[in-house]
N, C-alpha and C positions, 0 to 999 in steps of 0.2 A: 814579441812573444811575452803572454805573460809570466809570471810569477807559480801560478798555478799552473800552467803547461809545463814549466821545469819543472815542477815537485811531481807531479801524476809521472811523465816522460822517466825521472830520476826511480821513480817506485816501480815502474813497470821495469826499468831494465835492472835495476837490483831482484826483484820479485825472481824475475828471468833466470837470472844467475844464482839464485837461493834454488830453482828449482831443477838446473842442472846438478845442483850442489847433492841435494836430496835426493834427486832420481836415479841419477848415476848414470849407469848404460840403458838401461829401460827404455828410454825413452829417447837417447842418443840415435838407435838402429831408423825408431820410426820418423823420426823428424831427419835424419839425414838426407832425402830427395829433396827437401826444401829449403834448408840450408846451404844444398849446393847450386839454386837459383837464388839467391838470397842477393848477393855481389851483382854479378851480370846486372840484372835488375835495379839493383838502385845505382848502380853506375850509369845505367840508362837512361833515367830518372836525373839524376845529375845534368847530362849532357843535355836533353831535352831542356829543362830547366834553362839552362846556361845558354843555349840556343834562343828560344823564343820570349823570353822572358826577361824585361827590365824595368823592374821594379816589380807594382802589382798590374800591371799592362801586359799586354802580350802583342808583340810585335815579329812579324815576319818581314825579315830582311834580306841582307847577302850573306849572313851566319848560318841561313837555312841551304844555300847553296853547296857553302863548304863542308858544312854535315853531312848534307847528301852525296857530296862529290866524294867524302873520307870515305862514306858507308860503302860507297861503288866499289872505292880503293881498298879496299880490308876485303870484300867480298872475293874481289881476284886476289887475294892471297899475297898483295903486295908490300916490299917492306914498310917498314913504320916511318922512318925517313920519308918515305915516298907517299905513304897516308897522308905526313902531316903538310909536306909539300904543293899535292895536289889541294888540300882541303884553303891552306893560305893563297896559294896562286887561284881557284876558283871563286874564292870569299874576295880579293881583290880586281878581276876581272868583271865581279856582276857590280861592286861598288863604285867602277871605272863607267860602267856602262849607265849606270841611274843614277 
């Protein structure tokens, strides 16, 4: 990253905060539906990332199995223990198998 994507990156999230600072509530009511996908979203983002991605390559593996296999597992409402358990036991069965 350069030098200049810090400094723009650093003015936009200062800028941001200078105009929570001056707005006040105004504008707190109307942006609040998007600040509540804000999270979900880049933690998404994150994971995807983290998934297919090593380096600037993008590789589809057995990391893509366990992703899918956690997603299945969070869908039925299962505990977290048990997300992360299925997701390692499925991520090590496809790497067993290829």
């Amino acid at each position: 990253m350069s030098w200049t994507a810090v400094l723009v990156i650093s003015g936009g999230a200062y800028a941001f905060k200078l105009l929570g600072l001056v707005a006040g509530t105004r504008f707190a009511a109307a942006l609040e539906p998007v600040t509540v996908l804000l999270p979900p979203a880049l933690f998404s983002a994150i994971i995807v990332l983290m998934t297919v991605a090593d380096g600037p390559a993008l590789v589809i593996d057995a990391r893509v199995a366990g992703v899918g296999l956690a997603t299945i597992a969070v869908w039925r409402r299962a505990p977290f223990v048990a997300v992360v358990l299925v997701a390692m036991a499925g991520t090590a069965v496809v790497r067993l198998v290829t």
